[in-house]
N, C-alpha and C positions, 0 to 999 in steps of 0.2 A: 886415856879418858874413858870413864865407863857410860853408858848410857841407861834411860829410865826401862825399866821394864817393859815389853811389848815393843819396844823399838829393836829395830834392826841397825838402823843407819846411825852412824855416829854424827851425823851432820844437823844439828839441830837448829831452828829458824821458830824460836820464841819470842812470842812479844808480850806486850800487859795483860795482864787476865781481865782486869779492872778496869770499868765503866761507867762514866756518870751520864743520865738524860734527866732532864729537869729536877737537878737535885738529890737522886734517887741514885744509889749504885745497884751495879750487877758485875757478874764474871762467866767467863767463860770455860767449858771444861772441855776434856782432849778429845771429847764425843762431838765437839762442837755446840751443847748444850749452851743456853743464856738464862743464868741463874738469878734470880731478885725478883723485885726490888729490893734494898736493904736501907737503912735508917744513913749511915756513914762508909765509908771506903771502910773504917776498923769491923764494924760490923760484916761487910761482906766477906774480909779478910777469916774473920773465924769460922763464917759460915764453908767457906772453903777449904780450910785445914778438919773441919769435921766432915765435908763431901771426901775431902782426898783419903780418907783414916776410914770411912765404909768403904770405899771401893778397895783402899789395900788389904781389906777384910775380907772381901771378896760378894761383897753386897751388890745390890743390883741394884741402878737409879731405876725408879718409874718416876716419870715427869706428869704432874697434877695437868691436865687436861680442861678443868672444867671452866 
């Protein structure tokens, strides 16, 4: 079994990225970030396959603050 990049440990302990609170999704990333709101689960779903394709690019997240 191979394991994701930046891990050491083969033992892995994943659960849903994906979140709803009143209607709204969000997801979580392996920074522990919590990403949304978004409109539907499918909408969050792509917003995460474009978070996960800059960071394997080697992009830096800065999180909006304001």
């Amino acid at each position: 079994m191979t394991h994701r990049k930046g891990e050491v440990s083969k033992h892995h302990f994943r659960s849903d990225r994906f979140f709803c609170v009143d209607s709204q999704w969000f997801f979580t990333t392996r920074e522990s970030s919590e990403l949304g709101p978004f409109s539907s689960r499918a909408d969050a779903q792509g917003e995460l396959l474009l978070y996960i394709r800059h960071m394997n690019e080697g992009g830096v997240f800065c999180q909006d603050t304001s």
